[in-house]
mmCIF file as gemmi writes it, N, C-alpha and C atoms, coordinates in Angstrom:
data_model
loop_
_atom_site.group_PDB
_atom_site.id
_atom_site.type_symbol
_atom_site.label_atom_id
_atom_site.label_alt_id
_atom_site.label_comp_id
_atom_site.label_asym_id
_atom_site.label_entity_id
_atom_site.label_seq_id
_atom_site.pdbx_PDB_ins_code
_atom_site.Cartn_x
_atom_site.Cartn_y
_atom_site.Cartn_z
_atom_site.occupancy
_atom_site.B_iso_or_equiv
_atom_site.pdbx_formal_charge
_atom_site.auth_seq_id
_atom_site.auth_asym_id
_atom_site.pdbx_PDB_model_num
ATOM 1 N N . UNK Axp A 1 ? 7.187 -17.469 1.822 1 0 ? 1 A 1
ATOM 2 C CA . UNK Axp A 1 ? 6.49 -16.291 1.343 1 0 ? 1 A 1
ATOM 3 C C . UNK Axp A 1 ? 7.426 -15.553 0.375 1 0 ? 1 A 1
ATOM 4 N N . UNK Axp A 2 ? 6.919 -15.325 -0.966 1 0 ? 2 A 1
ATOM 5 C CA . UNK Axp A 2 ? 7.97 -14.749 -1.66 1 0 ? 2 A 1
ATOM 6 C C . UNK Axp A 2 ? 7.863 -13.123 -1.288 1 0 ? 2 A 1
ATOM 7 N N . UNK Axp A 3 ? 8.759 -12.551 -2.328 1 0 ? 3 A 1
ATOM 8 C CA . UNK Axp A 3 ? 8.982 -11.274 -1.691 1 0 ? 3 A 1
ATOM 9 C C . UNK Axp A 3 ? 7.943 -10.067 -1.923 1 0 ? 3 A 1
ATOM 10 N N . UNK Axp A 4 ? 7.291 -10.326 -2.89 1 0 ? 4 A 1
ATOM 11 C CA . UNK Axp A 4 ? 5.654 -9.309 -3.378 1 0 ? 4 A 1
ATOM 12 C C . UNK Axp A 4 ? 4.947 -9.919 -2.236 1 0 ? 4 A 1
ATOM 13 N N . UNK Axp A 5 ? 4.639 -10.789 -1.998 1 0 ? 5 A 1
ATOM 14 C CA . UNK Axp A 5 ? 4.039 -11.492 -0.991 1 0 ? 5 A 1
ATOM 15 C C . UNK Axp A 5 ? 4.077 -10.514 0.866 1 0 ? 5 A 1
ATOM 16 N N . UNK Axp A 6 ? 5.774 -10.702 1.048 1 0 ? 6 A 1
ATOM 17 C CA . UNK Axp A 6 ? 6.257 -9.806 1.637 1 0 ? 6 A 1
ATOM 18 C C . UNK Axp A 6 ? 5.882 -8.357 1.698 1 0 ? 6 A 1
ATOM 19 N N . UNK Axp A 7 ? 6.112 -7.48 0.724 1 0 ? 7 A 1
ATOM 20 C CA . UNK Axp A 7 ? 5.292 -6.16 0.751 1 0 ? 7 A 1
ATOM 21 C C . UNK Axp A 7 ? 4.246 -6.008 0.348 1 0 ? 7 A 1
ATOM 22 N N . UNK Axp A 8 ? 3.479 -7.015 0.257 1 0 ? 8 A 1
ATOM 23 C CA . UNK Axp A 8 ? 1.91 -6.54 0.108 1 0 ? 8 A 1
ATOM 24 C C . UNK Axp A 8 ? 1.647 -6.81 1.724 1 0 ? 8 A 1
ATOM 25 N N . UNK Axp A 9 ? 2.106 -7.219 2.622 1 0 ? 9 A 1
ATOM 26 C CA . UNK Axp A 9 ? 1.878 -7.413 4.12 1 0 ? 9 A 1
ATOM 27 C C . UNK Axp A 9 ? 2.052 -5.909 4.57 1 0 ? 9 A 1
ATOM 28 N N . UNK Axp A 10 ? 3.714 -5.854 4.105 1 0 ? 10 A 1
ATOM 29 C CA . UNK Axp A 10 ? 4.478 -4.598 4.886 1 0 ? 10 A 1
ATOM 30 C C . UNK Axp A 10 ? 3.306 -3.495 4.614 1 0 ? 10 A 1
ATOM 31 N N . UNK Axp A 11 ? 2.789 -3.55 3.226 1 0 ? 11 A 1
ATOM 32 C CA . UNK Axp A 11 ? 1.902 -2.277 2.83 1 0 ? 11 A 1
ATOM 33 C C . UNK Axp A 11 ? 0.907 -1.965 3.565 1 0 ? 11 A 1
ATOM 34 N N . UNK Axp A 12 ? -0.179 -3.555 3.609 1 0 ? 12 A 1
ATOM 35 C CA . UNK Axp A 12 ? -1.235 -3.354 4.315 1 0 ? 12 A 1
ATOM 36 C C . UNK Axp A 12 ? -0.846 -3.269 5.373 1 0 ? 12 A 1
ATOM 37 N N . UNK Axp A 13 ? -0.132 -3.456 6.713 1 0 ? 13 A 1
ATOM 38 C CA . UNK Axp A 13 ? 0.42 -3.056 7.733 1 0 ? 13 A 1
ATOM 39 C C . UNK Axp A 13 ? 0.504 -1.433 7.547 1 0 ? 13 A 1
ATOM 40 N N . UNK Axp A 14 ? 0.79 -0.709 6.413 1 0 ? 14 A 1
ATOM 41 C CA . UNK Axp A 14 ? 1.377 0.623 6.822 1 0 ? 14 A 1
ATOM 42 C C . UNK Axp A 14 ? 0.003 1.301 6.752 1 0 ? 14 A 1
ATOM 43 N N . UNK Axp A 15 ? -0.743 1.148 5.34 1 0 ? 15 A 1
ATOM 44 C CA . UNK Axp A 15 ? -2.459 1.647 5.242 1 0 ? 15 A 1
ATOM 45 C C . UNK Axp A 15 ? -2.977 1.529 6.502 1 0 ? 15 A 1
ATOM 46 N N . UNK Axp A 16 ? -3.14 0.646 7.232 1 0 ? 16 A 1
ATOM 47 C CA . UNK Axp A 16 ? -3.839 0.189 8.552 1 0 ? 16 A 1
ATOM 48 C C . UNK Axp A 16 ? -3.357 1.267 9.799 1 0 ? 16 A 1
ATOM 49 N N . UNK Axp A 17 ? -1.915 1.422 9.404 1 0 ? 17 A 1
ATOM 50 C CA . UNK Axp A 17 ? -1.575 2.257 10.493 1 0 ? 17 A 1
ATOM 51 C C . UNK Axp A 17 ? -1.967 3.707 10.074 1 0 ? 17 A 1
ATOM 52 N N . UNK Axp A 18 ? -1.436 4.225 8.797 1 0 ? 18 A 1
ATOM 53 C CA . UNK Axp A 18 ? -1.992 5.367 8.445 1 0 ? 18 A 1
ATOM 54 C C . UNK Axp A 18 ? -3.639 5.976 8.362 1 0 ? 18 A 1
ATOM 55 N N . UNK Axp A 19 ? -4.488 4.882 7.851 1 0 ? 19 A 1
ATOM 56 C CA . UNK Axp A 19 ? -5.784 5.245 7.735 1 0 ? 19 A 1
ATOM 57 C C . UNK Axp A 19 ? -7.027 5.24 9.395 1 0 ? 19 A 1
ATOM 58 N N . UNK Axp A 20 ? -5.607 4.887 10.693 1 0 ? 20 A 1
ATOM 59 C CA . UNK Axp A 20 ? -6.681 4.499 11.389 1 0 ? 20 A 1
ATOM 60 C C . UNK Axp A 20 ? -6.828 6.309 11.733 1 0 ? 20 A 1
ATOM 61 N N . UNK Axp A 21 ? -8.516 5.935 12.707 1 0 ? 21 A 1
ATOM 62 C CA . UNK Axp A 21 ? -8.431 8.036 12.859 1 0 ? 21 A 1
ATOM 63 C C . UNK Axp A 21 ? -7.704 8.444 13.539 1 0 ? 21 A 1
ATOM 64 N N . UNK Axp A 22 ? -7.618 9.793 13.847 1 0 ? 22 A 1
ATOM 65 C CA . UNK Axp A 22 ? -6.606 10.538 14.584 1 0 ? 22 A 1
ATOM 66 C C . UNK Axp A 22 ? -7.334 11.867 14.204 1 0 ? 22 A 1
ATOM 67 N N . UNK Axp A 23 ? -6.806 12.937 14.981 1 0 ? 23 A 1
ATOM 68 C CA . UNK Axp A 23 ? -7.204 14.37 15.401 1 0 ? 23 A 1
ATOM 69 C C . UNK Axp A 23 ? -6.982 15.114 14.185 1 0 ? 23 A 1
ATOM 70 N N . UNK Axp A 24 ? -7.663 15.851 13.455 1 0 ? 24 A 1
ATOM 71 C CA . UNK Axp A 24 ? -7.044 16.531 12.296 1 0 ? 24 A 1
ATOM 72 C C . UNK Axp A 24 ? -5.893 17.369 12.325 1 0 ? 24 A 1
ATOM 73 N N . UNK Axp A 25 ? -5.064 17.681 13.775 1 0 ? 25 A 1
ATOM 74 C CA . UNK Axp A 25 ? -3.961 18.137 13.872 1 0 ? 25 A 1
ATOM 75 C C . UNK Axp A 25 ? -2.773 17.51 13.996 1 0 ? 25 A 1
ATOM 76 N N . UNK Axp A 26 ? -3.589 16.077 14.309 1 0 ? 26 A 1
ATOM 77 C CA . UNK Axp A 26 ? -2.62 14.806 14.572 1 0 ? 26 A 1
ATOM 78 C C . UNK Axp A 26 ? -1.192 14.541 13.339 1 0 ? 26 A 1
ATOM 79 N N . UNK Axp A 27 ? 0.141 14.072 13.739 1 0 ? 27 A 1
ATOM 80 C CA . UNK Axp A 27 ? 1.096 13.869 12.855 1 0 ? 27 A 1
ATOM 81 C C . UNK Axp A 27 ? 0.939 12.721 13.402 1 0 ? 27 A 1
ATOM 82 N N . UNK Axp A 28 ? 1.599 12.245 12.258 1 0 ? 28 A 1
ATOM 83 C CA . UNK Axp A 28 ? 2.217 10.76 12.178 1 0 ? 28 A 1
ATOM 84 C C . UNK Axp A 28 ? 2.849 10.49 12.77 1 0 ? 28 A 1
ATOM 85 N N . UNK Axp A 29 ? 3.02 9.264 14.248 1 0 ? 29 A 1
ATOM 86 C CA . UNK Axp A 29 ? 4.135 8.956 15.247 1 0 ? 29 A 1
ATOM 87 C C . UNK Axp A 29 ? 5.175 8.333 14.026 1 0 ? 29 A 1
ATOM 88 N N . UNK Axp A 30 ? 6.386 8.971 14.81 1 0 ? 30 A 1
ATOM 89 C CA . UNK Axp A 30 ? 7.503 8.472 14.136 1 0 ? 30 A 1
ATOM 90 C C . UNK Axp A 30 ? 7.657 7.302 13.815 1 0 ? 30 A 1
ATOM 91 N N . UNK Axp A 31 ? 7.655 5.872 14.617 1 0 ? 31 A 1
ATOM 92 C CA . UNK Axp A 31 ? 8.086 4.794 14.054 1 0 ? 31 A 1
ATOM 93 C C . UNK Axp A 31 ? 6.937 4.299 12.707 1 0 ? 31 A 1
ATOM 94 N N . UNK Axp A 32 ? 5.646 5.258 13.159 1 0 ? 32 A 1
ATOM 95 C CA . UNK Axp A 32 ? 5.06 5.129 11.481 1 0 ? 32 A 1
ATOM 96 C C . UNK Axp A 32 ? 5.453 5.59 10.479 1 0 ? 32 A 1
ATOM 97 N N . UNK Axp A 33 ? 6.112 6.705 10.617 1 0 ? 33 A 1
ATOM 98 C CA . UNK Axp A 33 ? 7.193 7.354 9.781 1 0 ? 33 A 1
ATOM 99 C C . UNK Axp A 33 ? 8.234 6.44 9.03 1 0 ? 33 A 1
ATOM 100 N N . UNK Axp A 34 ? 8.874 6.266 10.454 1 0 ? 34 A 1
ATOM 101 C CA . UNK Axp A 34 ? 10.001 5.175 9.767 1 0 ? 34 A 1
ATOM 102 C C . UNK Axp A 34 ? 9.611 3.57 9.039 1 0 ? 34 A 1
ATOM 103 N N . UNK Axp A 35 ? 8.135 3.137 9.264 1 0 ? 35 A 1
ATOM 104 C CA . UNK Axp A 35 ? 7.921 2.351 8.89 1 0 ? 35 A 1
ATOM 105 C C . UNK Axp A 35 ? 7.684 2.94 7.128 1 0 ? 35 A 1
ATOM 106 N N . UNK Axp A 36 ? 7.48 3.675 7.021 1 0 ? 36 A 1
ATOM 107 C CA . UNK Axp A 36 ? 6.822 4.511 5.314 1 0 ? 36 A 1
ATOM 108 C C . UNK Axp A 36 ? 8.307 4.641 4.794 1 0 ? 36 A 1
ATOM 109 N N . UNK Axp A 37 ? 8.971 5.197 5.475 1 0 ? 37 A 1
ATOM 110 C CA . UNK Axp A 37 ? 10.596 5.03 4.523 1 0 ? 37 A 1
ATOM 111 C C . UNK Axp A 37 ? 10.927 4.282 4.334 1 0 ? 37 A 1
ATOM 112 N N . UNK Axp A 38 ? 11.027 2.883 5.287 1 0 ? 38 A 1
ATOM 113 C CA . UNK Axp A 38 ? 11.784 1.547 4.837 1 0 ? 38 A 1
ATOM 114 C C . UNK Axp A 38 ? 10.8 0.86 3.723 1 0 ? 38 A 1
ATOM 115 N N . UNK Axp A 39 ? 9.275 1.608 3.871 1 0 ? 39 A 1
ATOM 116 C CA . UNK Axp A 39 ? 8.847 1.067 2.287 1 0 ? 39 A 1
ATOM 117 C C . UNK Axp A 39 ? 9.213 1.631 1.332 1 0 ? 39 A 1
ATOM 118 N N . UNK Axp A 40 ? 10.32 2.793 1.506 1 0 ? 40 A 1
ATOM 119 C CA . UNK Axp A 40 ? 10.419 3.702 0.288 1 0 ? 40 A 1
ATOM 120 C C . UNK Axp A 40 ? 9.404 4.525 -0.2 1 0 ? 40 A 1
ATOM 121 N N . UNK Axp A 41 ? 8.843 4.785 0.832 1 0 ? 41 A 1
ATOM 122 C CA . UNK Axp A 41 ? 7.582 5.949 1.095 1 0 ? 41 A 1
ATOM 123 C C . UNK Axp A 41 ? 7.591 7.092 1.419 1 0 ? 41 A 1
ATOM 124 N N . UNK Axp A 42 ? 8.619 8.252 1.318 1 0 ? 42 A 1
ATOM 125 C CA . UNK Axp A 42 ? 9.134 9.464 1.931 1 0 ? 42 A 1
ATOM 126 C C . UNK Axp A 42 ? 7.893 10.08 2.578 1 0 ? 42 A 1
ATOM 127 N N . UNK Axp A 43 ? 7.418 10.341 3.549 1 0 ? 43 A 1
ATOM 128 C CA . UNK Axp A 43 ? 7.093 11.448 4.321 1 0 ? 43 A 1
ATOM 129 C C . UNK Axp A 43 ? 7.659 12.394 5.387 1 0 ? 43 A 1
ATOM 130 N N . UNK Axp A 44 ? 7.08 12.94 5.496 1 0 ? 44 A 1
ATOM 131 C CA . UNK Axp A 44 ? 7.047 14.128 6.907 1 0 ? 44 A 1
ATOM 132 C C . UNK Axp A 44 ? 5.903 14.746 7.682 1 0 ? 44 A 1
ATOM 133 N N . UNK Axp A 45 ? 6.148 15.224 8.519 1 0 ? 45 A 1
ATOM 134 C CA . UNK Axp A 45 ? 5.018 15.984 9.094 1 0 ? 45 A 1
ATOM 135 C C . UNK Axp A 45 ? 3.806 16.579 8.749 1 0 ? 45 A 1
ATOM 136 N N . UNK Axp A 46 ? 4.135 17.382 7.416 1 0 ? 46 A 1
ATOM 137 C CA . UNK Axp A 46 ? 3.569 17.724 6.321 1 0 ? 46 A 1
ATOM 138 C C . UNK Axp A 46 ? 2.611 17.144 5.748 1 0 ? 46 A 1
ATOM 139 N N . UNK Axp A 47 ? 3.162 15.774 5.438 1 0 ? 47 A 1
ATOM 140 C CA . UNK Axp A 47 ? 2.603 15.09 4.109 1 0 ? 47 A 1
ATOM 141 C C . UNK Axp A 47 ? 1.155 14.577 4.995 1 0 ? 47 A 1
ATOM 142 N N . UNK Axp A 48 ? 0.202 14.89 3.748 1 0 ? 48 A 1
ATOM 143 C CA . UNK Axp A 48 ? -1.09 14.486 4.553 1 0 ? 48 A 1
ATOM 144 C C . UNK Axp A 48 ? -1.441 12.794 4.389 1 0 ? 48 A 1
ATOM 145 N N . UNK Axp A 49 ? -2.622 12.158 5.417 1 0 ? 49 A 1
ATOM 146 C CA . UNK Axp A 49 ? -2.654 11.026 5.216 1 0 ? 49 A 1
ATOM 147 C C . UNK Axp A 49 ? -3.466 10.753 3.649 1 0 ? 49 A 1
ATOM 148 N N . UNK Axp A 50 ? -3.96 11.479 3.159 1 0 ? 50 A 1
ATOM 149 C CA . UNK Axp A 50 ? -4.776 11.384 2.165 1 0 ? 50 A 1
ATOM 150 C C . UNK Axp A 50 ? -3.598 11.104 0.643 1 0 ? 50 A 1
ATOM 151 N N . UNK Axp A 51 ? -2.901 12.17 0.782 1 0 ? 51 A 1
ATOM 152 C CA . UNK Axp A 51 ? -1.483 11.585 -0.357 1 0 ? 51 A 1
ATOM 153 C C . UNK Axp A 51 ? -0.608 10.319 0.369 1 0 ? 51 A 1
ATOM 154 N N . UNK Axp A 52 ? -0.422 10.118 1.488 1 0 ? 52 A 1
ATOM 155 C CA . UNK Axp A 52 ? 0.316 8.87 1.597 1 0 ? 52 A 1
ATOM 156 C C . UNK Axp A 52 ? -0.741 7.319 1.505 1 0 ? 52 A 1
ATOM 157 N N . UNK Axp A 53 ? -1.789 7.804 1.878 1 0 ? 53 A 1
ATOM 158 C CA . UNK Axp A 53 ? -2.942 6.031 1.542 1 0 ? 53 A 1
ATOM 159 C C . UNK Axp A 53 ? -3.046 6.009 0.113 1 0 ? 53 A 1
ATOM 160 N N . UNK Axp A 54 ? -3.11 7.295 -0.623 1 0 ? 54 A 1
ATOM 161 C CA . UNK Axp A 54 ? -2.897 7.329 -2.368 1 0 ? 54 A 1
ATOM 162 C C . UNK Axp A 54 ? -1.941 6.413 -2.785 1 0 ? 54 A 1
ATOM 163 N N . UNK Axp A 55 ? -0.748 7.327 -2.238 1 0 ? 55 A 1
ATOM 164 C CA . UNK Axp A 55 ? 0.388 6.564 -2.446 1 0 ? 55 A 1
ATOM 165 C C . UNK Axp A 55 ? 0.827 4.966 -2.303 1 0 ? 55 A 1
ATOM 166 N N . UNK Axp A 56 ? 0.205 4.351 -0.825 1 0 ? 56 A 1
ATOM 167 C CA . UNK Axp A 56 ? 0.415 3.674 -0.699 1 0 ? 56 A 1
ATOM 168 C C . UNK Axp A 56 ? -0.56 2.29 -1.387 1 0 ? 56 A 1
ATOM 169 N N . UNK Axp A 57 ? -1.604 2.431 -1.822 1 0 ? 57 A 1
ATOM 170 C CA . UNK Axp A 57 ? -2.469 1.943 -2.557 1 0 ? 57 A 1
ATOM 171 C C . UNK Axp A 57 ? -2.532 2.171 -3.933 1 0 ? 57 A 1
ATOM 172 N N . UNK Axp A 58 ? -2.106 3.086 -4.643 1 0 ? 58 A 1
ATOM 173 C CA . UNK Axp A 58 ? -0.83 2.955 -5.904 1 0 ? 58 A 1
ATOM 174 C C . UNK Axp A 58 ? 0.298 1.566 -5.738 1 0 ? 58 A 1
ATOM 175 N N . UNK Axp A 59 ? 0.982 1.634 -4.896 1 0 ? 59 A 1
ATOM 176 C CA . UNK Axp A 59 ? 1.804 0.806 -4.995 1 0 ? 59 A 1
ATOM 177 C C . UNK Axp A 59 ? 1.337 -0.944 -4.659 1 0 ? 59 A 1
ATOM 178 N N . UNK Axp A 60 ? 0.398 -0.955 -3.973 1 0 ? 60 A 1
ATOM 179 C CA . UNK Axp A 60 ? -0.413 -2.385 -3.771 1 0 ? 60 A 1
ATOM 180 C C . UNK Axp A 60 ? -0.856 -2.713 -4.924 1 0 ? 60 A 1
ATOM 181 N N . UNK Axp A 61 ? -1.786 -1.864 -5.385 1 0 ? 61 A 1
ATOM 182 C CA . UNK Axp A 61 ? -2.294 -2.284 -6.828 1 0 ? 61 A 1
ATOM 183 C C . UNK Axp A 61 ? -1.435 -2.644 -7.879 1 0 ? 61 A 1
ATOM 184 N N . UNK Axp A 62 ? -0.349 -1.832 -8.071 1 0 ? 62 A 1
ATOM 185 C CA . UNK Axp A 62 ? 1.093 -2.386 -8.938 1 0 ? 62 A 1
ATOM 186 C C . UNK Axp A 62 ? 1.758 -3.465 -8.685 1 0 ? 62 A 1
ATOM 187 N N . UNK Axp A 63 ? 1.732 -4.023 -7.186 1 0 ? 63 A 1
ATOM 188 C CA . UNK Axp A 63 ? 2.292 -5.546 -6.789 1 0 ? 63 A 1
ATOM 189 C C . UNK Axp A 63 ? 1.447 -6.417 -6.999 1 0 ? 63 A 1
ATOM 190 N N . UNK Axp A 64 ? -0.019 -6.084 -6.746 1 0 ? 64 A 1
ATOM 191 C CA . UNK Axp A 64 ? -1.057 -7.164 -7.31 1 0 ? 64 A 1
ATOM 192 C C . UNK Axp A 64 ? -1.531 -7.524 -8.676 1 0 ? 64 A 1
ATOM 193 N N . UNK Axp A 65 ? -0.978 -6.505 -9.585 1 0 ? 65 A 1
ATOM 194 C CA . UNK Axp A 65 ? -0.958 -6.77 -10.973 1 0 ? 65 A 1
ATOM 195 C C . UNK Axp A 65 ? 0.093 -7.849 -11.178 1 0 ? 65 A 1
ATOM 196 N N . UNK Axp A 66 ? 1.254 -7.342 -10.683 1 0 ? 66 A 1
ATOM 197 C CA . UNK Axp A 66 ? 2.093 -8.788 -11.463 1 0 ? 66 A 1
ATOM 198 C C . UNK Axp A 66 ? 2.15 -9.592 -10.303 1 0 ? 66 A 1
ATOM 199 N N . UNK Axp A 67 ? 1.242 -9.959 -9.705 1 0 ? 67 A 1
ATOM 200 C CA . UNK Axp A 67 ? 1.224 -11.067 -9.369 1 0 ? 67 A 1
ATOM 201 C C . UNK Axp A 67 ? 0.145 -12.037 -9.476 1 0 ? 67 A 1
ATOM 202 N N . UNK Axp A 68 ? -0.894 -11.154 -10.451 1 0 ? 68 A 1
ATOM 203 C CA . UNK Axp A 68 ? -1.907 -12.301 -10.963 1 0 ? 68 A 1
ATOM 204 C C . UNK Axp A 68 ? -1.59 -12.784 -12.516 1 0 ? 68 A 1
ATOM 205 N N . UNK Axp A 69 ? -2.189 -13.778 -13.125 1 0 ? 69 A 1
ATOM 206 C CA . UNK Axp A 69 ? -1.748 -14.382 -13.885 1 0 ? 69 A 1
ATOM 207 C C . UNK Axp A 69 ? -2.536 -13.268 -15.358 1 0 ? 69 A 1
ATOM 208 N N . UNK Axp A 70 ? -1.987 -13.167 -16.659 1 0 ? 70 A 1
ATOM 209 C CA . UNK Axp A 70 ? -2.709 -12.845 -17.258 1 0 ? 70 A 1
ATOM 210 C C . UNK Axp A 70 ? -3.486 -13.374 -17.691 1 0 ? 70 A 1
ATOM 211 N N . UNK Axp A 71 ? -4.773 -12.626 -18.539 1 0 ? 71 A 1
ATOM 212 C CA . UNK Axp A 71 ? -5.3 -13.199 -19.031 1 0 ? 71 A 1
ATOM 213 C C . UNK Axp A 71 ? -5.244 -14.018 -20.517 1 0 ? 71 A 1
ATOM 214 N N . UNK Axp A 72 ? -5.928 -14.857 -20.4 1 0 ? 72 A 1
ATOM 215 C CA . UNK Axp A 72 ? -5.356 -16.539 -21.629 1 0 ? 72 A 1
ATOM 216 C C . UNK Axp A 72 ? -6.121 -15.596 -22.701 1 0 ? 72 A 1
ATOM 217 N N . UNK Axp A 73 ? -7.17 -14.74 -23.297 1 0 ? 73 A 1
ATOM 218 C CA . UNK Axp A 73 ? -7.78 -15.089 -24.202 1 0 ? 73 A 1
ATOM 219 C C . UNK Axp A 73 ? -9.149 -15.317 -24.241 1 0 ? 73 A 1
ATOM 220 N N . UNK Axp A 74 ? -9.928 -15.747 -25.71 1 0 ? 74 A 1
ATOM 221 C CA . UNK Axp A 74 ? -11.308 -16.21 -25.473 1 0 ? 74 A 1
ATOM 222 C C . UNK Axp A 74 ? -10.919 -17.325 -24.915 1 0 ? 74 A 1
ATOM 223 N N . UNK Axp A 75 ? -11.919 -18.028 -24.319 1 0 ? 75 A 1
ATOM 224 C CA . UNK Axp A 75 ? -12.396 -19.197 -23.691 1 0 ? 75 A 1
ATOM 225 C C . UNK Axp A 75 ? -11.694 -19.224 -22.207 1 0 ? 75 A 1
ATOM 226 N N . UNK Axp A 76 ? -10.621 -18.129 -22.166 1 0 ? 76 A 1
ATOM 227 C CA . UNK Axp A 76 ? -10.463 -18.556 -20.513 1 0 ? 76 A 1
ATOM 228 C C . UNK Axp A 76 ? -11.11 -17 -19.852 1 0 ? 76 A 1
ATOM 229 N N . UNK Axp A 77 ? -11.61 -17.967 -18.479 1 0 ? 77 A 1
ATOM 230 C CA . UNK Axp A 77 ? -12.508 -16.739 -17.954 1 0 ? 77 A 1
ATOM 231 C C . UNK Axp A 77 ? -11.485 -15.758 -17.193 1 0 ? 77 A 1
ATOM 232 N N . UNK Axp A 78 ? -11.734 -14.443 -17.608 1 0 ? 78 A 1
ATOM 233 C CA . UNK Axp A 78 ? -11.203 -13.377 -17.111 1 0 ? 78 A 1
ATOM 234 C C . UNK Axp A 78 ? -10.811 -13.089 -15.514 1 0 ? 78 A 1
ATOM 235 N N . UNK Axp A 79 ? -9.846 -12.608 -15.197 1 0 ? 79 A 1
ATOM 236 C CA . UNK Axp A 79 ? -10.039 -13.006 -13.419 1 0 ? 79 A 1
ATOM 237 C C . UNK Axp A 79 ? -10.814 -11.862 -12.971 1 0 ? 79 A 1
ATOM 238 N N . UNK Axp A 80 ? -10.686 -12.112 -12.12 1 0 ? 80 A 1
ATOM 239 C CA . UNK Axp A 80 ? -12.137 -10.467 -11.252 1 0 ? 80 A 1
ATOM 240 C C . UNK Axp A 80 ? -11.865 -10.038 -10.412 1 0 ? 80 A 1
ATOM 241 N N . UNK Axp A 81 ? -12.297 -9.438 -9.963 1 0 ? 81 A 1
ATOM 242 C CA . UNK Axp A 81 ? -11.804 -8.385 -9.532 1 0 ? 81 A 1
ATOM 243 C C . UNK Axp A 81 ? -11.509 -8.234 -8.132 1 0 ? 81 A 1
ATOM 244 N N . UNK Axp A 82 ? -10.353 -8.031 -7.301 1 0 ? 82 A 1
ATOM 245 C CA . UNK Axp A 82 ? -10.05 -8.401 -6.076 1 0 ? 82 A 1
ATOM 246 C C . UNK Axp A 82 ? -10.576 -7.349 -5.009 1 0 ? 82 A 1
């Protein structure tokens, strides 16, 4: 598994943890915390889930760009959309 490969896992692992529900007073358990820093994801208590799934789906979409091929041109078909 190369290493984009690698954090597009780590990512969707962190979305999954962040987007599941919780209490609108609810914080983020820590080792979800610490899982968002070792992506280089700064939060805190504070930070709402709505700017960190932003965030973190900003950064998926930027690993899945370079990792599809560009596009050739006329005659080759355009890729679509994932």
């Amino acid at each position: 598994m190369s290493e984009h490969e690698w954090q597009l896992v780590q990512l969707g692992r962190a979305l999954s943890q962040v987007a599941r529900p919780y209490g609108c007073d609810d914080v983020l358990p820590d080792e979800v915390q610490a899982s968002l820093w070792q992506l280089g994801v700064p939060c805190s208590e504070k930070t709402s889930r709505e700017e960190l799934i932003a965030r973190l789906w900003a950064r998926k979409r930027s690993l899945l760009l370079t990792m599809q091929p560009g596009w050739g041109g006329p005659g080759v078909t355009p890729p679509s959309a994932a």
